[in-house]
C-alpha positions, 0 to 999 in steps of 0.5 A: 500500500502506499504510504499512510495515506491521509497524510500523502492526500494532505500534502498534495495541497502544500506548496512551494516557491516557484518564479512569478511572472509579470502579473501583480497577482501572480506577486501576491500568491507567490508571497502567499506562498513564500510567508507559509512554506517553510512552517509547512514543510518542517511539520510535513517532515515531522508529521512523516518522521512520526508515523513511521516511529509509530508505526516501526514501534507502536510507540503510543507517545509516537502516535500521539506526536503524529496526530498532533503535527497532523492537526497542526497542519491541518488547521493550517489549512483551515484558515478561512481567510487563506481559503477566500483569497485562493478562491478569488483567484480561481475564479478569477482566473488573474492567475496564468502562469502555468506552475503558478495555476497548477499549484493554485488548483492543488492548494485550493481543494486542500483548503476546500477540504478542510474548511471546518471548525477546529473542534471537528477536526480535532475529533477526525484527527483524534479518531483515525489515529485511535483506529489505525493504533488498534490495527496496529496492536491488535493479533488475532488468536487461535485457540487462545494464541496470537497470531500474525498475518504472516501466520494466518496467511501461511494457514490459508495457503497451507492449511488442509483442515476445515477447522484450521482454515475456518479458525484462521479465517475467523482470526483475521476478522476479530479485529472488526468488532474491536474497530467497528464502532468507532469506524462507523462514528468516524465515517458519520464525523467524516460526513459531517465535515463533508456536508458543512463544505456543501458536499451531500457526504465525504465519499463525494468530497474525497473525489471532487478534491483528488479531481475525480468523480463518482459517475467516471468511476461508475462508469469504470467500474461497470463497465469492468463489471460487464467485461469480467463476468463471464471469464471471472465465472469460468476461472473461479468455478475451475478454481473452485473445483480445483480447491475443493478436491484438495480439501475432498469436498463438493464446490457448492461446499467452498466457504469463504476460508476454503480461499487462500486470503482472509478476503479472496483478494489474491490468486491461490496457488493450485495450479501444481506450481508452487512458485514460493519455491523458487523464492524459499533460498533467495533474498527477495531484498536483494532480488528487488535491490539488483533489479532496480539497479538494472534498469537505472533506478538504484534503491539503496539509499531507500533500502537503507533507511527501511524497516524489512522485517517483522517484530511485536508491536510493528505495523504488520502491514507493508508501504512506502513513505516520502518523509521530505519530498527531497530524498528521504524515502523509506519502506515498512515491510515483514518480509518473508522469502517467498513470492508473496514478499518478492511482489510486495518488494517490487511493489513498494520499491516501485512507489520508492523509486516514483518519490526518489526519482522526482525532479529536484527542480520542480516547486515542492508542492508538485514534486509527487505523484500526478495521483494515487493511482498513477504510483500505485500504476508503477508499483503494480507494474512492478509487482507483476513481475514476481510471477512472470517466467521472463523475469524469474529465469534471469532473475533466479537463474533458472533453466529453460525447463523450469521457464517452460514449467512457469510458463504453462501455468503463469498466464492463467495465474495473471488473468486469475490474479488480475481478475480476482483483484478487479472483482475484489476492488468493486465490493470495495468501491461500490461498499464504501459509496454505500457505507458513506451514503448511509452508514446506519443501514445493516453494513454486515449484510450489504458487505455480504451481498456485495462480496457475493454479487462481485465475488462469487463467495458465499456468505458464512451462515448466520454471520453477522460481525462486521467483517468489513471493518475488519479491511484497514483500508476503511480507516486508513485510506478512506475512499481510496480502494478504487485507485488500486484498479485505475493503477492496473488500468495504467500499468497495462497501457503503461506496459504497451507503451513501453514494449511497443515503442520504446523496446520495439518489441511485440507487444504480445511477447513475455519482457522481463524488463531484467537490464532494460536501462531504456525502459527505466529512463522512459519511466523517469522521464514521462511518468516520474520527473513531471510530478504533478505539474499537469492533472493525471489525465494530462501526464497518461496521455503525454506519457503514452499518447492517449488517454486512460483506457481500459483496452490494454488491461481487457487485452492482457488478462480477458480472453 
């Protein structure tokens, strides 16, 4: 996941010096900006220092700090008398230069977003911070033992008794009662604040302020909806017969712990292929330290400040943070040698390297990411690799034999994979719209009946705790799910781009991008240096002649 990533949405409004032009104006924002900048930077740079303390340690003073400096450049934000004059200028349009008006645009949705009374917003800050320590410190047990993640999913994966399986599943949903109510009294706070902004609730507000809609989104998403239905219904009803003859029961018998995930987000690994064996003698850190360096974006200076490994009290989860925007970079995994972690190193290396790679010459309000989905674009990009023959057999060193072995299974596996995550991503879209359109309505129920329409996954019998509390995303990166699948939207047009015409080579062939210094560079240049100069439409286009479009994604995993 991307680092923390209320923080990151808070940033985006911040700004930064950049040259004024003749307009008197343009003088007066630029010294708007200037008087405030260097107060900004240093509690961003405090607020990120502090997350990740908390995070690496689950330090309850570290915690407290984050929230505190969170708050702090929040009501930064929430001066009034800022707010009216940026809105003056962009409705008056007196601003022209074109960095300038950028930065206006950014800096007047961060504003806009956080235009609430101090108290309120102290009951958000105070809240989100509660919930996200209780994911922190909370493992779930078994049989009155604590569990990690880890250990979970190595039950999930592994495991051939239904108790096992159904006590692990259990495990990784005791969590949601304890988050659960003070969830939902978030979302109503979140919602609250929305609405005295003029917007009908905080899902809508969310979007409008990351230059996206509900109804683009719908159309999306629907439209995946209806392109993915009858693939995703005949792999999954093999998949199921695969499953339930390893655990010598009937398809019509499969329960949502018969998957290998406590979501069924991931592919299982049952095609006779266990690709974790290739993994188990090799360090992944390395693999994705010696790739990167391959295609020009060393990452030593990100590997040397990050936190790999798992320990009590850490966040047992994974992401990567830009604590300065000028270099110091980090990721917080648990890392275990097998492919789930090779993807996960990929993954978060592959944010790294879109915050390092920035150009040092663009304003610091721009020096990010054109949007959340376009990192999330490089990281899956990246990622993907981890299950590609092309790349295992040069990174691994494997014969041509192996190669052919991944080969024959490693196609279904992408478009199983690519498929469930599309399917997954819907019931959290179309949930959470619904969640913050009425948070009082039965949430277990609509949880079950969308992971049932989209998913295919029956319903435990008369369940009724709230698993869906039990995703963190719901806490942690509100209203943000939807990005992940726009990201594999652009990584596939991405790809094309790349194959195509930067390697020249064909488009339908297996690249492993091992050593592929042009492709590295052309990422750099297109994708990464231009930040967030132009709005995310406008970079996809010029970095691959064309808008957005779900065509290269449908090309590479419906079929």
């Amino acid at each position: 996941m991307k680092n923390y990533v209320r923080l990151a949405c808070l940033l985006i409004v911040i700004f930064t010096i950049s040259g004024c032009g003749p307009n008197q104006q343009e003088k007066l924002m630029q010294s708007f900006i200037d008087s405030r900048l260097e107060q900004i930077k240093q509690l961003s740079k405090e607020s990120a220092i502090a997350y990740w303390n908390a995070t690496t340690t689950g330090d309850e003073q570290e915690y407290e700090k984050y929230s505190d400096r969170e708050l702090k450049l929040r009501q930064i934000f929430s001066n009034s008398d800022d707010f009216n004059q940026l809105k003056e200028w962009k409705e008056s349009g007196v601003i022209k230069e074109p960095l300038l008006a950028r930065q206006l645009e950014l800096l007047y949705m961060g504003y806009l977003e956080n235009q609430l009374d101090t108290l309120l917003l102290q009951q958000i800050v105070e809240l989100e911070t509660a919930c996200e320590k209780k994911f922190n410190d909370f493992r779930g047990t078994i049989n009155g033992k604590p569990v990690t993640s880890n250990d979970i999913e190595e039950i999930l994966k592994s495991g051939k008794g239904e108790k096992e399986r159904k006590d692990a599943w259990l495990a990784s949903k005791q969590v949601g009662p304890e988050v659960a109510g003070d969830l939902i009294n978030l979302i109503k706070i979140r919602n609250n604040a929305a609405k005295q902004l003029g917007f009908d609730n905080y899902h809508t507000m969310s979007l409008t302020t990351s230059e996206q809609s509900a109804a683009e989104l719908d159309a999306i998403l629907n439209e995946l909806y209806e392109l993915t239905n009858a693939p995703f219904a005949a792999l999954k009803a093999e998949l199921d017969s695969i499953l339930a003859a390893g655990y010598g029961i009937s398809p019509a018998d499969l329960m949502p712990w018969h998957y290998h995930d406590p979501f069924f987000q991931e592919t299982p690994l049952v095609y006779n292929l266990d690709l974790d064996a290739y993994y188990a003698d090799k360090d992944v850190v390395e693999l994705a330290r010696l790739f990167y360096q391959g295609i020009g974006l060393p990452v030593e200076t990100i590997l040397e400040k990050s936190d790999l490994y798992e320990r009590d009290k850490k966040n047992p989860h994974a992401y990567c943070i830009d604590i300065d925007r000028e270099g110091d970079v980090r990721a917080l995994c648990n890392v275990k040698n097998n492919e789930r972690w090779m993807e996960t190193m990929l993954h978060e290396l592959g944010h790294g390297i879109y915050d390092k790679y920035q150009d040092p010459a663009t304003p610091w309000l721009l020096r990010t990411p054109a949007h959340t989905f376009t990192t999330e674009a490089i990281a899956m990009f990246f990622g993907r690799l981890s299950r590609t023959g092309a790349w295992m057999q040069e990174m691994l060193g494997l014969t041509d034999e192996q190669r052919q072995e991944i080969d024959q299974v490693s196609g279904k596996y992408m478009q199983l994979k690519q498929l469930i995550f599309a399917r997954w991503a819907m019931v959290m879209y179309f949930f959470e719209k619904e969640l913050y359109a009425n948070p009082d309505q039965d949430l277990n129920t609509l949880w079950w009946n969308m992971v049932e329409k989209y998913q295919f996954v029956k319903r435990p019998v008369d369940r009724t705790e709230p698993d869906w509390a039990a995703k963190i995303h719901f806490t942690i990166a509100p209203c943000y799910y939807h990005n992940y699948l726009l990201g594999e939207l652009f990584a596939s047009q991405l790809h094309h781009t790349l194959v195509g015409k930067v390697l020249k080579l064909d488009p339908a062939m297996d690249v492993s991008y091992v050593n592929q210094g042009a492709a590295g560079d052309y990422i750099k240049k297109m994708v990464f240096e231009p930040g967030s100069k132009y709005r995310w439409d406008k970079m996809i286009t010029l970095a691959t002649g064309e808008p957005l479009t779900a065509k290269y994604f449908v090309q590479d995993f419906i079929r």
